[in-house]
Every structure is written in structure tokens, then in C-alpha cells.
mmCIF file of the N, C-alpha and C atoms, coordinates in Angstrom:
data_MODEL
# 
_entry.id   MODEL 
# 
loop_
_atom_site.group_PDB 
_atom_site.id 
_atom_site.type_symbol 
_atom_site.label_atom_id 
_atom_site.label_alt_id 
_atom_site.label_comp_id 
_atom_site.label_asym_id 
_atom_site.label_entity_id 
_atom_site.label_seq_id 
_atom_site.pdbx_PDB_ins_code 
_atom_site.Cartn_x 
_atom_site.Cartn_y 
_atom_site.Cartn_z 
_atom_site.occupancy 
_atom_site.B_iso_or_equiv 
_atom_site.pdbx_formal_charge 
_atom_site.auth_seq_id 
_atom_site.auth_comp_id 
_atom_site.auth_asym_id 
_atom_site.auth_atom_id 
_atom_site.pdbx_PDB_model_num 
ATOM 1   N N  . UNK A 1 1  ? 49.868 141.731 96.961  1.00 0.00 ? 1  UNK A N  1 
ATOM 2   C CA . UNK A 1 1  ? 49.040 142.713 96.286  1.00 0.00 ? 1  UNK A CA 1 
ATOM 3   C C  . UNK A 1 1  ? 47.574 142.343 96.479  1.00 0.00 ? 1  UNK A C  1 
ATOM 4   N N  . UNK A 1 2  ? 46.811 143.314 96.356  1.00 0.00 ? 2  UNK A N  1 
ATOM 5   C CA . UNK A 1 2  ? 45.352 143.110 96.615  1.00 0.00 ? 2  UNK A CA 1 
ATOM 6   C C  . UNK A 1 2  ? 44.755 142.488 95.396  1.00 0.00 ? 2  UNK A C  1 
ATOM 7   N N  . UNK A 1 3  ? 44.405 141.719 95.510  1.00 0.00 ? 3  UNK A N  1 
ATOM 8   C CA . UNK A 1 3  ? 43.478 141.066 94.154  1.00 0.00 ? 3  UNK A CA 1 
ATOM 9   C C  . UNK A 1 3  ? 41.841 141.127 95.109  1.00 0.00 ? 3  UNK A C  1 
ATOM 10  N N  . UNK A 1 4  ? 41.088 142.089 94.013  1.00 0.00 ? 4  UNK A N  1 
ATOM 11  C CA . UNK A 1 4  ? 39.995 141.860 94.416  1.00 0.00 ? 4  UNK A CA 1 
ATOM 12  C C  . UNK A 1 4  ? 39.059 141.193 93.968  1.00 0.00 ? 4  UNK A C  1 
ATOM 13  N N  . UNK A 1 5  ? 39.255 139.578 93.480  1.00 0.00 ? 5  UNK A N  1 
ATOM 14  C CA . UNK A 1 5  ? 37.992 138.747 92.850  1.00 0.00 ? 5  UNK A CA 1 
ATOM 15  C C  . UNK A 1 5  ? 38.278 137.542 93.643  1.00 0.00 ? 5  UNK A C  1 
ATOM 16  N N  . UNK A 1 6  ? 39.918 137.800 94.210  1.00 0.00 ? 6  UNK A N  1 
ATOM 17  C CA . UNK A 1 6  ? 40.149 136.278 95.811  1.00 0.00 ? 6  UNK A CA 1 
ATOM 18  C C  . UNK A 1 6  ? 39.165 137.414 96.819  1.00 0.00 ? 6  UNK A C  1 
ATOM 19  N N  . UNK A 1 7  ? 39.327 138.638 96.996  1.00 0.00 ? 7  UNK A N  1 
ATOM 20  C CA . UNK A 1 7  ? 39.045 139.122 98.053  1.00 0.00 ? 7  UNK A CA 1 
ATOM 21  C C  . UNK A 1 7  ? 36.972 138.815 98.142  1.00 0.00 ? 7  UNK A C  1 
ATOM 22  N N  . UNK A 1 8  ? 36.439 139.308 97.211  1.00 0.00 ? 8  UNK A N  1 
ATOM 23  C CA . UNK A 1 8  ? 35.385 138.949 97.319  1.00 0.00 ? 8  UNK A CA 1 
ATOM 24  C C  . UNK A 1 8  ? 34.914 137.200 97.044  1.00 0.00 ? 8  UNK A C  1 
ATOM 25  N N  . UNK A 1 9  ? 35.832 136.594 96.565  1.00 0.00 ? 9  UNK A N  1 
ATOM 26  C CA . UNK A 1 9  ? 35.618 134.982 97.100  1.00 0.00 ? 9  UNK A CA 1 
ATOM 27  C C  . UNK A 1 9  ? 35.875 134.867 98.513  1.00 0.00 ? 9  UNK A C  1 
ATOM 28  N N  . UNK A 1 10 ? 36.974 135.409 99.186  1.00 0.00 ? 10 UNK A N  1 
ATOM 29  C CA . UNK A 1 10 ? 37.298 135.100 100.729 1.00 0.00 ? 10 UNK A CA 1 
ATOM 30  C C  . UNK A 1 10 ? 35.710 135.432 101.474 1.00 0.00 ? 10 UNK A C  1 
ATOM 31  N N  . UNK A 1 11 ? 34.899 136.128 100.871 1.00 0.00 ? 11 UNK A N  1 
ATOM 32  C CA . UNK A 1 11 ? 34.475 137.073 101.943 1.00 0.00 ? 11 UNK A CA 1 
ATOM 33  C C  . UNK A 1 11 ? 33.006 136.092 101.652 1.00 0.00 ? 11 UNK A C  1 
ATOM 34  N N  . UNK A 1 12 ? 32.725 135.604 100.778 1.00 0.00 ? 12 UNK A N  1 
ATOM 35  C CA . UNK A 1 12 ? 31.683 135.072 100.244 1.00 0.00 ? 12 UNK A CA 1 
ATOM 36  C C  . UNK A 1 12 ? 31.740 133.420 100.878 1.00 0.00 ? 12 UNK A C  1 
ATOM 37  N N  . UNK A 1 13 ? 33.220 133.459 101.008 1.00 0.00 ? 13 UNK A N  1 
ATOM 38  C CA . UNK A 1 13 ? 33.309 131.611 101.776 1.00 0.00 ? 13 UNK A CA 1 
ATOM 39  C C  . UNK A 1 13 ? 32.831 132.235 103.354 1.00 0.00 ? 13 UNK A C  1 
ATOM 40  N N  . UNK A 1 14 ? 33.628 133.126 103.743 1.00 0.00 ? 14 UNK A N  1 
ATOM 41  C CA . UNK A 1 14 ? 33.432 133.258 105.427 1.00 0.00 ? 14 UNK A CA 1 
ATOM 42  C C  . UNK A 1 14 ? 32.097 133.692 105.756 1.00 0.00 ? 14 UNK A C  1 
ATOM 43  N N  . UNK A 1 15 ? 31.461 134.229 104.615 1.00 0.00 ? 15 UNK A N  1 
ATOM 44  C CA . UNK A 1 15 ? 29.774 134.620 105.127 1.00 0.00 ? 15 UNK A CA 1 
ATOM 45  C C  . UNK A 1 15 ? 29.118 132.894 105.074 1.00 0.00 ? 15 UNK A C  1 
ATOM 46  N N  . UNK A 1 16 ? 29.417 132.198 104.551 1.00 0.00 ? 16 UNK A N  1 
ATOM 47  C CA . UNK A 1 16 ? 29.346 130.764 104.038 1.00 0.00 ? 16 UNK A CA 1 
ATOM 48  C C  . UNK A 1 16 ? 29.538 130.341 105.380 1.00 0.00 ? 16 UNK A C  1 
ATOM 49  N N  . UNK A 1 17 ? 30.697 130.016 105.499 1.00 0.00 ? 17 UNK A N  1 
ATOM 50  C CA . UNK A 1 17 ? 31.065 129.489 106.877 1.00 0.00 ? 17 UNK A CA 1 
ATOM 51  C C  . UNK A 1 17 ? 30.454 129.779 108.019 1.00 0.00 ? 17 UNK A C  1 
ATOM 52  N N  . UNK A 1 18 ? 30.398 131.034 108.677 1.00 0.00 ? 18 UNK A N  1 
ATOM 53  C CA . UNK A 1 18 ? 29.672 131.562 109.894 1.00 0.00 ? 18 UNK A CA 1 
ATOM 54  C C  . UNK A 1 18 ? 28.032 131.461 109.821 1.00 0.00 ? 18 UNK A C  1 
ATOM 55  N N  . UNK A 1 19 ? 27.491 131.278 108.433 1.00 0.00 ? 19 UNK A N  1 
ATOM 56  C CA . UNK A 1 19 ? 25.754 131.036 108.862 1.00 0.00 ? 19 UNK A CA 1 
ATOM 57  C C  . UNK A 1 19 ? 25.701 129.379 108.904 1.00 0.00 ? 19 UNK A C  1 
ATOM 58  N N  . UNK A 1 20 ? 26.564 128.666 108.188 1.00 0.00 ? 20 UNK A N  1 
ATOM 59  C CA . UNK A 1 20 ? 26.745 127.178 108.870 1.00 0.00 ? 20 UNK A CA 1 
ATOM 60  C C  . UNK A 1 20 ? 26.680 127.251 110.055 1.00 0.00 ? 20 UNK A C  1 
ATOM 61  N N  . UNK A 1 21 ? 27.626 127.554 110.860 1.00 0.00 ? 21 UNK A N  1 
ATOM 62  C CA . UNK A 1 21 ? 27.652 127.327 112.501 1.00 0.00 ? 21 UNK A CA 1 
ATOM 63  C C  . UNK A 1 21 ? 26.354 128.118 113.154 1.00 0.00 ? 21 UNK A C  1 
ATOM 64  N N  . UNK A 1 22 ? 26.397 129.446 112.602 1.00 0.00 ? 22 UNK A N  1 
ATOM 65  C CA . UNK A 1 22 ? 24.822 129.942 113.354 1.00 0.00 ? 22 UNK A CA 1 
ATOM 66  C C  . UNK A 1 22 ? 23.937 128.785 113.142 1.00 0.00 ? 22 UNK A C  1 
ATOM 67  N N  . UNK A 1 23 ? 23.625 128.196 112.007 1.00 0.00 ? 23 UNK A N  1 
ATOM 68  C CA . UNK A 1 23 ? 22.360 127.697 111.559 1.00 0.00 ? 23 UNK A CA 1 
ATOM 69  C C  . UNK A 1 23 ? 22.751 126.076 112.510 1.00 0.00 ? 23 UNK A C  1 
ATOM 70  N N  . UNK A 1 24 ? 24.064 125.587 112.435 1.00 0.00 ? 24 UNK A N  1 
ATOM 71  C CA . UNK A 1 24 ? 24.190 124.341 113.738 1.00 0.00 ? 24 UNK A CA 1 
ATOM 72  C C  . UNK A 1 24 ? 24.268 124.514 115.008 1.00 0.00 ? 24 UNK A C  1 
ATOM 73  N N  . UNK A 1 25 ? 24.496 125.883 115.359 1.00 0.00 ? 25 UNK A N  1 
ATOM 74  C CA . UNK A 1 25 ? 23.798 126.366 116.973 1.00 0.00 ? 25 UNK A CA 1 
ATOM 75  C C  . UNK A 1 25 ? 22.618 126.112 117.232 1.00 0.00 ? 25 UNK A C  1 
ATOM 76  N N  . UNK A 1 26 ? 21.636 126.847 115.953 1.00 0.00 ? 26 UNK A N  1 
ATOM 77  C CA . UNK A 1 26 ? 20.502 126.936 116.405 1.00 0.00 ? 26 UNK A CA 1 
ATOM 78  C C  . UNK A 1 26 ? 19.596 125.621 116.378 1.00 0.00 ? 26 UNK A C  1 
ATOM 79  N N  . UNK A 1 27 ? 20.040 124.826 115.568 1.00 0.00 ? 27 UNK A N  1 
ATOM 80  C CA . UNK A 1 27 ? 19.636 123.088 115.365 1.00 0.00 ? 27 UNK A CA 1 
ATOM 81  C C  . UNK A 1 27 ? 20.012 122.497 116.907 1.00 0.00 ? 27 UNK A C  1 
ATOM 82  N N  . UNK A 1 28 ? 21.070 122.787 117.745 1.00 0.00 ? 28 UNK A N  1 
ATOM 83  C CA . UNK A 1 28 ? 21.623 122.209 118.703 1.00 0.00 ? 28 UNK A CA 1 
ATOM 84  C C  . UNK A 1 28 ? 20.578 122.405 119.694 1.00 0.00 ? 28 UNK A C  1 
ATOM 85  N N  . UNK A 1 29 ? 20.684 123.992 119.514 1.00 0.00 ? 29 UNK A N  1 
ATOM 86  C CA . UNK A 1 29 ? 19.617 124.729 120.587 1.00 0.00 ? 29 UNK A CA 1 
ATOM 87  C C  . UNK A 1 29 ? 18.535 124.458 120.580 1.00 0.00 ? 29 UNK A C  1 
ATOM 88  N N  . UNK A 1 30 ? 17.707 123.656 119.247 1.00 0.00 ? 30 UNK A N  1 
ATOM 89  C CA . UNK A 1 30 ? 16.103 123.898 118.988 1.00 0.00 ? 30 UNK A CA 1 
ATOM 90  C C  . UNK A 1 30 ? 15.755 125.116 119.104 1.00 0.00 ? 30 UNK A C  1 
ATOM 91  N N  . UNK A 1 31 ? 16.899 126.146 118.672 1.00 0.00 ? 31 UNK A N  1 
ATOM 92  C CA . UNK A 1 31 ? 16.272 127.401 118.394 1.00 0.00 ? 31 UNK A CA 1 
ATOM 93  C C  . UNK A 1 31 ? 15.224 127.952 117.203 1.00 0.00 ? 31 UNK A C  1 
ATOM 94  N N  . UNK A 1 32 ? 14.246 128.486 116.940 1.00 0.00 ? 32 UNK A N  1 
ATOM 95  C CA . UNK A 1 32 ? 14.059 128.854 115.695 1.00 0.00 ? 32 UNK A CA 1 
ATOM 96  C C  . UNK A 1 32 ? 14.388 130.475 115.710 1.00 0.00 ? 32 UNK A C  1 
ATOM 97  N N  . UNK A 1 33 ? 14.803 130.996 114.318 1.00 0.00 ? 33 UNK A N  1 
ATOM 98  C CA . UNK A 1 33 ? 14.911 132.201 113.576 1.00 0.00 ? 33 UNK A CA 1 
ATOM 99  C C  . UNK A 1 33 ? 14.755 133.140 114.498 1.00 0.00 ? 33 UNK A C  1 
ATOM 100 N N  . UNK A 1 34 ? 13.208 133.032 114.732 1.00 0.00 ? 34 UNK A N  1 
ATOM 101 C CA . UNK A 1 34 ? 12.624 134.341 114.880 1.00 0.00 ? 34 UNK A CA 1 
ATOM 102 C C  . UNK A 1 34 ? 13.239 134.355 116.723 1.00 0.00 ? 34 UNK A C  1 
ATOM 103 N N  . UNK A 1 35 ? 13.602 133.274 117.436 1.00 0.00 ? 35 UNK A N  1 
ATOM 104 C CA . UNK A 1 35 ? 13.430 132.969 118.905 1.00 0.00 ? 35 UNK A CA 1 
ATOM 105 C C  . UNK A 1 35 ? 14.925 134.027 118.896 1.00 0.00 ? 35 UNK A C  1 
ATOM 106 N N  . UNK A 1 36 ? 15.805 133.613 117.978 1.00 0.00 ? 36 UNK A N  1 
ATOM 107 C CA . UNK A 1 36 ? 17.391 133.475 117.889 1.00 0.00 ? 36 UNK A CA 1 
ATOM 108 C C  . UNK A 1 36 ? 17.709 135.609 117.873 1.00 0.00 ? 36 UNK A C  1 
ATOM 109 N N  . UNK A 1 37 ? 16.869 135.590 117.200 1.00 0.00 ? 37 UNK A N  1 
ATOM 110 C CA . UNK A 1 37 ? 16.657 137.151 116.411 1.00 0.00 ? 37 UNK A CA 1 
ATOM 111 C C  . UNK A 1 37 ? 16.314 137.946 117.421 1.00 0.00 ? 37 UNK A C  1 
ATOM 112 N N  . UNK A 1 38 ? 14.681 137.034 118.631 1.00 0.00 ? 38 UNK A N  1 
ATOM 113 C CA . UNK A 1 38 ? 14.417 138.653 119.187 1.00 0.00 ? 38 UNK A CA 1 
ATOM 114 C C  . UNK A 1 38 ? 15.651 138.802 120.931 1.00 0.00 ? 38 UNK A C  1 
ATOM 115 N N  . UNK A 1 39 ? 15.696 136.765 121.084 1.00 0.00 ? 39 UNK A N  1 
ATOM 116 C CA . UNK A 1 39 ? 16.970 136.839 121.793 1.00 0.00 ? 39 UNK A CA 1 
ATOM 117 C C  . UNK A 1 39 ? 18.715 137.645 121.472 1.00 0.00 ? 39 UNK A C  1 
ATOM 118 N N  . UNK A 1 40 ? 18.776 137.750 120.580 1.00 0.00 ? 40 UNK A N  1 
ATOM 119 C CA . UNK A 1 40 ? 19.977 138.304 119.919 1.00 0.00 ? 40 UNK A CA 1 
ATOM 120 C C  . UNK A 1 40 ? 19.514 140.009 119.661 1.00 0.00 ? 40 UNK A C  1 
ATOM 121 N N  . UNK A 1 41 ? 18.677 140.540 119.742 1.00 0.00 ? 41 UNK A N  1 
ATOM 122 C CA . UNK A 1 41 ? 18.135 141.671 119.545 1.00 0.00 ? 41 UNK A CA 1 
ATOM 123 C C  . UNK A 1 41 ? 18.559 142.031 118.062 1.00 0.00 ? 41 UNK A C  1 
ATOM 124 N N  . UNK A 1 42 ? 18.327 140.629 116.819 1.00 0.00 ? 42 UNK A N  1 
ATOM 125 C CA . UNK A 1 42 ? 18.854 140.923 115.335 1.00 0.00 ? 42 UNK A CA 1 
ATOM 126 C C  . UNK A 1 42 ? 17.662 140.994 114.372 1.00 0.00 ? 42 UNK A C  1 
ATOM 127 N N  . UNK A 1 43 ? 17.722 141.510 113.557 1.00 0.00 ? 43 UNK A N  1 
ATOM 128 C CA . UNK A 1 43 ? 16.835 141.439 112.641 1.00 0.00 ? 43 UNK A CA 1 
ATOM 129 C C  . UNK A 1 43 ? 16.756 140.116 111.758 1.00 0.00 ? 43 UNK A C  1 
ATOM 130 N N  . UNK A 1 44 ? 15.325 139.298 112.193 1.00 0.00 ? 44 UNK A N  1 
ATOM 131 C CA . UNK A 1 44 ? 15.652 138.300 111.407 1.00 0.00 ? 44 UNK A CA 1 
ATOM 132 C C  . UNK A 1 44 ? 15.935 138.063 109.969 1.00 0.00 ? 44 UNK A C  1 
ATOM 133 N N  . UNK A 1 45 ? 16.022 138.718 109.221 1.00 0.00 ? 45 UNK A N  1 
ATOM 134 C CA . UNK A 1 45 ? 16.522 138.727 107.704 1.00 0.00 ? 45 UNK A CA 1 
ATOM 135 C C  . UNK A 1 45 ? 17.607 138.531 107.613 1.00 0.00 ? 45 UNK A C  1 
ATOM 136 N N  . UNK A 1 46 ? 18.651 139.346 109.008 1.00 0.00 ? 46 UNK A N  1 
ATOM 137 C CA . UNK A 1 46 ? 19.767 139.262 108.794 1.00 0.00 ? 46 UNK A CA 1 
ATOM 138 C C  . UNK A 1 46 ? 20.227 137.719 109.098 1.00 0.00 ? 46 UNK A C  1 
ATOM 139 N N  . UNK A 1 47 ? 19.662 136.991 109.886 1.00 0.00 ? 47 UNK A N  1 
ATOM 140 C CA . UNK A 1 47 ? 20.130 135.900 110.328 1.00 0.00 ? 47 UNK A CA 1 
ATOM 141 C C  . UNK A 1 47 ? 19.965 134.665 109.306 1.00 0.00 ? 47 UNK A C  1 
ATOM 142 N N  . UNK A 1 48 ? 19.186 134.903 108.874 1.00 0.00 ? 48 UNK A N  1 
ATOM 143 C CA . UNK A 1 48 ? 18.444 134.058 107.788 1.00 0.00 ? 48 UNK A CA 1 
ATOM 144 C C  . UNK A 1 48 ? 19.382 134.343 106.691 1.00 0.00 ? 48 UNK A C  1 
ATOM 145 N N  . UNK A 1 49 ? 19.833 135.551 105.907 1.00 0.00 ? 49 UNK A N  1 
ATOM 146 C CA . UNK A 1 49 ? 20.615 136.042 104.872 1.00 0.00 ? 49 UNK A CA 1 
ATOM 147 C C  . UNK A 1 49 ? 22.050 135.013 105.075 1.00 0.00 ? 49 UNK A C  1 
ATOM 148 N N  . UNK A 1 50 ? 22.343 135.409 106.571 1.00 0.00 ? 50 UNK A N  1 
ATOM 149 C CA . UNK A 1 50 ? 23.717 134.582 106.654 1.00 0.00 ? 50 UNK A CA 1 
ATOM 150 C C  . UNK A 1 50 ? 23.778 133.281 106.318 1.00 0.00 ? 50 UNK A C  1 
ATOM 151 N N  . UNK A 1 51 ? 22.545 132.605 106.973 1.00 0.00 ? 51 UNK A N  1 
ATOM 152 C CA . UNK A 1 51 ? 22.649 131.319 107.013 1.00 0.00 ? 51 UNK A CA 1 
ATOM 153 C C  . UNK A 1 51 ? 22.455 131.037 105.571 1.00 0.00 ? 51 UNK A C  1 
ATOM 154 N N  . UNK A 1 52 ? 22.206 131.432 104.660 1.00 0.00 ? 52 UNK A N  1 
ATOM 155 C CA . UNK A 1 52 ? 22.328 130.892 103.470 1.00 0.00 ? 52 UNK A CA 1 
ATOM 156 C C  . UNK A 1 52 ? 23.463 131.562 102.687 1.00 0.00 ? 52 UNK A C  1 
ATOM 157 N N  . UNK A 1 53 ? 24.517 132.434 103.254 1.00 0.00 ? 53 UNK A N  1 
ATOM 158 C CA . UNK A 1 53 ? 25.428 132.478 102.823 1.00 0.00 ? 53 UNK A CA 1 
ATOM 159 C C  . UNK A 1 53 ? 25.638 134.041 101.968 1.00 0.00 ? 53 UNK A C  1 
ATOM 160 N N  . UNK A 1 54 ? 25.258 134.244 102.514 1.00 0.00 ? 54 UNK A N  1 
ATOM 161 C CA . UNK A 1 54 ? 24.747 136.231 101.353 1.00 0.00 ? 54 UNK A CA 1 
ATOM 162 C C  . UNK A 1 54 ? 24.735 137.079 102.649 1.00 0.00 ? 54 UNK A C  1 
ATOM 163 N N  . UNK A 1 55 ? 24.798 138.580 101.708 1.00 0.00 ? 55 UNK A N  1 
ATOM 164 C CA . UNK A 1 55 ? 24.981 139.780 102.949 1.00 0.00 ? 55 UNK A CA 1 
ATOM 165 C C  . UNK A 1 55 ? 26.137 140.077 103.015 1.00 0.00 ? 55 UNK A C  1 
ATOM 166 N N  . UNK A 1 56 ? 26.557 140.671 103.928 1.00 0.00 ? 56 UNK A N  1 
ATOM 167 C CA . UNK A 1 56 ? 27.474 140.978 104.884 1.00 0.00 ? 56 UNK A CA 1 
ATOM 168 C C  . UNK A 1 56 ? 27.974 141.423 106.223 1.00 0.00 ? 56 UNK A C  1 
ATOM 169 N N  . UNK A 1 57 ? 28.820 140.498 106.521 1.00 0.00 ? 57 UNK A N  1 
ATOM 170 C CA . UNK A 1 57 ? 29.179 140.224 107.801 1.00 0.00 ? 57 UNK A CA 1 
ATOM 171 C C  . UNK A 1 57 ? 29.491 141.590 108.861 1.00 0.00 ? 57 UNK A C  1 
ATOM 172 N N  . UNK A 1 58 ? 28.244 141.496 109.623 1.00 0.00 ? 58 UNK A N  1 
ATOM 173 C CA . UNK A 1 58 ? 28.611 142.878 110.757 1.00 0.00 ? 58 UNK A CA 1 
ATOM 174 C C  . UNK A 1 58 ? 29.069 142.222 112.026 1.00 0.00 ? 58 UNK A C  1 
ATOM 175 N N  . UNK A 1 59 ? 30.049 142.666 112.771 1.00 0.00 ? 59 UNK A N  1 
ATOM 176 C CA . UNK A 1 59 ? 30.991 142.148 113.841 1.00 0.00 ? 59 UNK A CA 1 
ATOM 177 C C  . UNK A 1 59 ? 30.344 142.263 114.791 1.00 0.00 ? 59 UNK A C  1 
ATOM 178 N N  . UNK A 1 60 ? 29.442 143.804 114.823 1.00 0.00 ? 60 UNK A N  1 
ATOM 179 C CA . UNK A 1 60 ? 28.204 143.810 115.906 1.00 0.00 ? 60 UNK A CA 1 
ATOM 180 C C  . UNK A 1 60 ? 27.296 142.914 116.111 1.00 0.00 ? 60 UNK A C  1 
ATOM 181 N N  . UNK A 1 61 ? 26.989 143.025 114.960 1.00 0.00 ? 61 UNK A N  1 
ATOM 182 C CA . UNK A 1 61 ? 25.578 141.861 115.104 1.00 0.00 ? 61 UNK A CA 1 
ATOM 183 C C  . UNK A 1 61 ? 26.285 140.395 115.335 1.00 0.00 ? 61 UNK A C  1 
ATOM 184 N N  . UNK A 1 62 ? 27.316 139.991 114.509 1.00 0.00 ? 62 UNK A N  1 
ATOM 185 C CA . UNK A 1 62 ? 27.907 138.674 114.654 1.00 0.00 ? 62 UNK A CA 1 
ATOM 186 C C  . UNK A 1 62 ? 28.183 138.409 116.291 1.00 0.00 ? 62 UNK A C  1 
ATOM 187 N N  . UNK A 1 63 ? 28.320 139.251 117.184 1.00 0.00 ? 63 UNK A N  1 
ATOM 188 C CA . UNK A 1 63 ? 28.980 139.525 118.743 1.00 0.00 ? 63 UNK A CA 1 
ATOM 189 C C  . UNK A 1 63 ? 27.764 139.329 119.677 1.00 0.00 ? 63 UNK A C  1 
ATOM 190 N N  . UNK A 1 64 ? 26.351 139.857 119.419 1.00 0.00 ? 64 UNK A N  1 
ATOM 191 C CA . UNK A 1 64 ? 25.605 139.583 119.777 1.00 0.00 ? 64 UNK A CA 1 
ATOM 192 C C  . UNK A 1 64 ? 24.417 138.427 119.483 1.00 0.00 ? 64 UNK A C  1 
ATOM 193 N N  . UNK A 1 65 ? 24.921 137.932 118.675 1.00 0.00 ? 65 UNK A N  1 
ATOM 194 C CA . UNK A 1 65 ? 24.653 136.340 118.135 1.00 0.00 ? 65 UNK A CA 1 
ATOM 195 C C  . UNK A 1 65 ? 25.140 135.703 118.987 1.00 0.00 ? 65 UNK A C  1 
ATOM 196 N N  . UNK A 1 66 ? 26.705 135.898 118.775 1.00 0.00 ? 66 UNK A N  1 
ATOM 197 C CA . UNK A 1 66 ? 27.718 134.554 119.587 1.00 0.00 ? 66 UNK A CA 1 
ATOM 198 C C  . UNK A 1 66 ? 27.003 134.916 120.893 1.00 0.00 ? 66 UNK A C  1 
ATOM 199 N N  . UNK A 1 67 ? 26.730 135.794 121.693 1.00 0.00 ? 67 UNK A N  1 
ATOM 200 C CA . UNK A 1 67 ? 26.427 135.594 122.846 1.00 0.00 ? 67 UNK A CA 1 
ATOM 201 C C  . UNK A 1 67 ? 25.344 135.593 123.257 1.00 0.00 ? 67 UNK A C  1 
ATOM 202 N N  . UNK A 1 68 ? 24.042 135.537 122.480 1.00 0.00 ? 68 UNK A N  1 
ATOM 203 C CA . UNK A 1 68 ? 22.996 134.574 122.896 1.00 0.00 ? 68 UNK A CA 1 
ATOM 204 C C  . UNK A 1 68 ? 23.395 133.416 123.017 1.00 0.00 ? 68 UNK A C  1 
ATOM 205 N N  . UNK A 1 69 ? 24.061 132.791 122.601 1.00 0.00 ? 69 UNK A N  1 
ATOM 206 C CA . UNK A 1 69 ? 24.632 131.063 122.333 1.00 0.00 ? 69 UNK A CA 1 
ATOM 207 C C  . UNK A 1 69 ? 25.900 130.901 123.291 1.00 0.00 ? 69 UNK A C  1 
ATOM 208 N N  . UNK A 1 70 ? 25.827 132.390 124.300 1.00 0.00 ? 70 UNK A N  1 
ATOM 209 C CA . UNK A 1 70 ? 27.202 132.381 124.984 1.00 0.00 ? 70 UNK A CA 1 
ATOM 210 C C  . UNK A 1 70 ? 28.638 131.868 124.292 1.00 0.00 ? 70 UNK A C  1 
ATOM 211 N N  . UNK A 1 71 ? 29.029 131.827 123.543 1.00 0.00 ? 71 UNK A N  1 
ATOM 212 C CA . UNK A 1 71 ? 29.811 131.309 122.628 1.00 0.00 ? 71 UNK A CA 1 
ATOM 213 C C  . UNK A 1 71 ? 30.723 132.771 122.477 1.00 0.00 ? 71 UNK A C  1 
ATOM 214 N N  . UNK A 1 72 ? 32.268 132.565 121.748 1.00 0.00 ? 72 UNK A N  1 
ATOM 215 C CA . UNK A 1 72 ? 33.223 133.592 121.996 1.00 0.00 ? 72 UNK A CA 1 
ATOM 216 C C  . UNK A 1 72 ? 33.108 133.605 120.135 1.00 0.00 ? 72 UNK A C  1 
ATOM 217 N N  . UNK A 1 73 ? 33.283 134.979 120.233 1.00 0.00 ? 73 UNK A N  1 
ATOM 218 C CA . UNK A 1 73 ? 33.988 135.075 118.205 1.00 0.00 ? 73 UNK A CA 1 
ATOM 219 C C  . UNK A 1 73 ? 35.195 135.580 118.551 1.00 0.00 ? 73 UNK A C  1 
ATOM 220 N N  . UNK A 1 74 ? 36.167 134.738 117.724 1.00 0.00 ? 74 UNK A N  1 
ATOM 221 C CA . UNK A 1 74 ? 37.600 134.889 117.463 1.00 0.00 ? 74 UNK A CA 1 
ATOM 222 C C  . UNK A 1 74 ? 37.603 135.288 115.901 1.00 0.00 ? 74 UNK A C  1 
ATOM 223 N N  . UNK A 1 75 ? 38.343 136.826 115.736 1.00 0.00 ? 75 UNK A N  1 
ATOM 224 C CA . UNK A 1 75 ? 38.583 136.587 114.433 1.00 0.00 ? 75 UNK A CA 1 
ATOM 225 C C  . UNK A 1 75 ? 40.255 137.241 114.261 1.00 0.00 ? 75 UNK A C  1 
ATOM 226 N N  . UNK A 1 76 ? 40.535 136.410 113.130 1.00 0.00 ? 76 UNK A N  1 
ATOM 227 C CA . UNK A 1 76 ? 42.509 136.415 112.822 1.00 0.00 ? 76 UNK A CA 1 
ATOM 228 C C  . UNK A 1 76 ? 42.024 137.905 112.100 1.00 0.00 ? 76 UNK A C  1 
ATOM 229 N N  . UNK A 1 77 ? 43.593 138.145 111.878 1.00 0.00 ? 77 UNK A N  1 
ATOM 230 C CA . UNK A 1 77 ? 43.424 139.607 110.746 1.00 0.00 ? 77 UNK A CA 1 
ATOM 231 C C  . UNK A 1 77 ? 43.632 139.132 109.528 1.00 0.00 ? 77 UNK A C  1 
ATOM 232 N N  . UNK A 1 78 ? 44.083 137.468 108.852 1.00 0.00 ? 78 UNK A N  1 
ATOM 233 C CA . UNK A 1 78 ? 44.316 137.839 107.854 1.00 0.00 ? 78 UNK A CA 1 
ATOM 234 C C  . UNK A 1 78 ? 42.573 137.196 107.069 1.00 0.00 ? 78 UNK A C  1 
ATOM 235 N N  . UNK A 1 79 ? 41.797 137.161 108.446 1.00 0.00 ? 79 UNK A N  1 
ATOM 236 C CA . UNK A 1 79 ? 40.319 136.775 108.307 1.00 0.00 ? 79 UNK A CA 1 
ATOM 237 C C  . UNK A 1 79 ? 39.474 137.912 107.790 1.00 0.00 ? 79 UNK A C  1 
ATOM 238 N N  . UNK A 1 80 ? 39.941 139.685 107.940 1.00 0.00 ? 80 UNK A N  1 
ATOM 239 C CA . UNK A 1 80 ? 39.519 140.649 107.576 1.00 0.00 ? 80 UNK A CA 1 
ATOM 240 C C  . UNK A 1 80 ? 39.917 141.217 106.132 1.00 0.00 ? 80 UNK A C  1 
ATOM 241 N N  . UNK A 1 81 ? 39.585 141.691 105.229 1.00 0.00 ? 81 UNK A N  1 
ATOM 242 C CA . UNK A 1 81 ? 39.728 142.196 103.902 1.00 0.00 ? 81 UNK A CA 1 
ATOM 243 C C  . UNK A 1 81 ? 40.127 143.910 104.408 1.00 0.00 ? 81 UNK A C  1 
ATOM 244 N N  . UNK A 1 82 ? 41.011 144.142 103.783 1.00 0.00 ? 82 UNK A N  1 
ATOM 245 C CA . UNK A 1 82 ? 41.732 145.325 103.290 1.00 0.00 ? 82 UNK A CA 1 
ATOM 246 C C  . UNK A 1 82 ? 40.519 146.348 102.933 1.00 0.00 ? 82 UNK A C  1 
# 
């Protein structure tokens, strides 16, 4: 059954999770924000929002992240909310 107070915890860890790794790409890279943003063609707010864990997660924008960093996004289904 759908419980929606795990569902918005799930969704609040995985926005958690994915601006970690953006934000240790861009440490790897010596990227900064704004470099990451106009390379990624993202709005930097959005990148910044993630990395501290808030917002919400767009697959578009997340797709053109991973591939400034050439990097693949894998996501499971039971990784998506109902």
C-alpha cells in the first residue's frame, strides 16, 4: 500500500543522495557551480538546491548533469514514487 510520509522520506533521502555525488563530481573535477551549470546547460539554483538536498529531482536535468561528467544515470523502478 502507498504510505505517503515513507514516500516523501524516500524522495527526500534520494534528493540527499544524488546532490552528494553531484557535489563529489564536482570536488573531483575542480568544478565550480556556476562552470557545472553553464556546462550542463542547468540553472544554477537548481544544482546548488540539490546539493544540499531540497527540490526536486528532474530526470532531464539529472541526464544532462551526468553527462557533463560523462557519467551514466541508472535508475531502478522501485527508485521512482507512485
Amino acid at each position: 500500500m502507498f504510505d505517503k510520509k515513507t514516500s516523501v522520506k524516500n524522495r527526500k533521502q534520494t534528493i540527499r543522495e544524488v546532490g552528494q555525488q553531484i557535489y563529489e563530481l564536482r570536488r573531483q573535477h575542480k568544478m565550480s557551480l556556476e562552470i557545472l551549470s553553464h556546462k550542463a546547460n542547468v540553472p544554477p539554483i537548481l544544482v546548488e538546491r540539490w546539493e544540499i538536498g531540497k527540490g526536486f529531482l528532474d530526470i532531464y536535468y539529472l541526464y544532462l548533469i551526468a553527462a557533463a561528467f560523462e557519467k551514466r544515470v541508472v535508475i531502478r523502478f522501485e527508485d521512482i514514487d507512485a
